[in-house]
C-alpha positions, 0 to 999 in steps of 0.5 A: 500500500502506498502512502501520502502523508500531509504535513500541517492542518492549513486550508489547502490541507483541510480542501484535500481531507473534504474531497477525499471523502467524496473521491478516495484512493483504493490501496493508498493510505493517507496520514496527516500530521498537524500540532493542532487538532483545530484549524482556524480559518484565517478569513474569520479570524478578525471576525472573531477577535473583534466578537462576531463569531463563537470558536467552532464557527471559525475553525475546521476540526482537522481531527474529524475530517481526518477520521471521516476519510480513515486517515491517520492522525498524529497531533506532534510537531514535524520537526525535519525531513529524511528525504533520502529515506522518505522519513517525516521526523516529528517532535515526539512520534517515531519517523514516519514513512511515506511514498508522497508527502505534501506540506501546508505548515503555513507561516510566522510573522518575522521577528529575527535579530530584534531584540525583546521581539521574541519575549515580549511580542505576539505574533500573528501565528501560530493563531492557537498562540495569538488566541490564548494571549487575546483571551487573556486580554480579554479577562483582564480588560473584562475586569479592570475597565478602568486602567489605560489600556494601550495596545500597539501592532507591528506591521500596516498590512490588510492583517495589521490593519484588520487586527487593528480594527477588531481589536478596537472594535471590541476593547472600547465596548468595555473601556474608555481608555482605550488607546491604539497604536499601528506602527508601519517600517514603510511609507504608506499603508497597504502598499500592494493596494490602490489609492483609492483603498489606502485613503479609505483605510486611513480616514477610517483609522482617523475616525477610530482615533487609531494612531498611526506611525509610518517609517517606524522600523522596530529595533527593539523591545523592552519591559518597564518593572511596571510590566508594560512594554516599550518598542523602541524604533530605529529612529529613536521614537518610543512607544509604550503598551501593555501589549504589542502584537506582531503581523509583519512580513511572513517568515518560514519555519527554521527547519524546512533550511535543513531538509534540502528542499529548494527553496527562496531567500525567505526560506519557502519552499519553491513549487513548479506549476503541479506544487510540486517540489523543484527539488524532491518529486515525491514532495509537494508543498502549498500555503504560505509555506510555498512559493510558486517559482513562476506565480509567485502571490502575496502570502494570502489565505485566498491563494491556500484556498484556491491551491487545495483543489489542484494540490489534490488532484495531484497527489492523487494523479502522481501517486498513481503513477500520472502526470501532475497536472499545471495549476496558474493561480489567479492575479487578481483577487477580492479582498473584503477587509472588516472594520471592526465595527460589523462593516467592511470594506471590498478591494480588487485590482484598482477598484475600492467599494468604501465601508458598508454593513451590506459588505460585511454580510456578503463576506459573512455569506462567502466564509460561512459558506466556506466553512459549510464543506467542512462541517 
């Protein structure tokens, strides 16, 4: 019997367990690897920071849709790649073999060579991580409404941004002293956006008293005996929080640069057209953990949505002995961004739709539906 074994629980792995169900492989046995049994859908995620969906709403259960296609298993943390053997080195669970394997590990916002990053900020992933920290926000400002609560983000993307918004979206229902600061290295907003969204972006931040510091790069973190917390810019300029959340520019896990897997000067793994390796046939890779060598695209979770139905169809085609068959990823895509506040705002190619609740219920409508396969 052969075996495919996949490697994380991202979107694109979640899209290959549901059609499993509907179209398996006899005489193939599928493994899955991820070191949480839930994975959250990073389209709701802003949703639920900012309060407007319950946990299980917003994240696939791995663990079932596993057991639903008779796959194996194992909530560990791979940690290496034996490629010569076909061995996948995990954190605690003996080597696992495998004949194709395929990795969704998605991505870490990155935090090399800055001091007091690593103690003291909160990456935007893992997510597991980012959300035990906001839940202990939230305690802590459920039950002292009266201190001033500061909270700094490191990175003026659509994630930045968005997090921005659903953070203070939610704080300021039970605090008044609530103060929210987005620091961003370059010189506008959103650069990979149009003007017509950026200027929006940036009235709407005015309008929730968000403050803003562009041409900021971290140098620094540090922690006053009080336990608040200073970022200290390359620029000399200071900012004091209690918290300080990291959603910059996405980075690779380490270990993926010892496996000898090609890969980019990011770190992530280079694909051809199939997602398939440029250097291991018998290993395919998709998410934010893949680059496409001649479709390179933002590290988006639209594009690890679109890859799961090629990713597939492939490893199904290859471990059967076909061709894979080329995939060429969209250029152009829909960006909803929520505002924090039930509205949202809608961005593709140069053309901008301002804030509206009407917009909000359309993205609501198209995760929602999202989520429906795999319930």
């Amino acid at each position: 019997m052969k075996s495919i074994v996949l490697v994380g629980g991202g979107h694109s792995h979640a899209i290959v367990l549901q059609k499993w169900q509907h179209q398996p492989l006899a005489n193939v046995s599928l493994t899955v690897i991820t070191p949480q049994a839930q994975t959250p859908y990073s389209g709701m995620l802003p949703g639920y920071i900012a309060g407007f969906y319950h946990y299980p709403e917003c994240h696939i259960d791995i663990k079932q849709l596993a057991h639903s296609v008779g796959a194996t298993l194992y909530i560990d943390t791979v940690i290496n790649l034996d490629l010569e053997n076909k061995r996948i080195i995990c954190e605690h669970q003996a080597p696992i073999n495998f004949d194709i394997a395929s990795i969704d590990i998605g991505s870490t916002p990155a935090t090399i060579n800055i001091p007091g990053a690593g103690e003291y900020a909160i990456p935007a992933k893992p997510v597991d991580n980012l959300l035990n920290h906001w839940h202990q926000l939230l305690t802590e400002c459920h039950r002292n409404p009266d201190l001033a609560w500061k909270i700094a983000i490191v990175g003026g993307g659509a994630g930045g941004i968005e997090l921005a918004f659903a953070i203070q979206g939610h704080l300021s229902q039970f605090t008044d002293n609530l103060e929210v600061s987005l620091l961003h290295r370059g010189d506008e907003l959103l650069p990979n956006y149009p003007s017509s969204t950026r200027n929006i972006i940036q009235r709407i931040l005015e309008e929730k008293n968000i403050k803003v510091f562009l041409r900021e790069s971290v140098r620094a973190i540090s922690q006053n005996p009080d336990t608040s917390l200073n970022i200290i810019c390359e620029s000399s300029f200071q900012v004091t929080c209690n918290r300080v959340f990291w959603v910059t520019q996405a980075s690779a896990s380490p270990w993926l640069k010892q496996t000898g897997l090609t890969t980019d000067s990011q770190g992530f793994i280079l694909v051809d057209d199939t997602l398939r390796s440029l250097s291991h046939s018998h290993v395919f890779a998709a998410g934010d953990i893949a680059t496409m060598v001649n479709h390179p695209r933002p590290k988006a979770g639209v594009f690890a949505v679109r890859q799961g139905k090629p990713l597939f169809r492939n490893l199904q085609r290859v471990i059967s002995g076909k061709p894979p068959i080329p995939f060429i990823p969209q250029k152009d895509y829909l960006s909803l961004i929520g505002t924090g506040d039930g509205r949202a705002i809608a961005t593709r190619g140069k053309f901008t739709l301002p804030p509206h609740k009407f917009i909000w219920q359309w993205k609501d409508i198209i995760d929602r539906q999202f989520m429906k396969k795999f319930n």
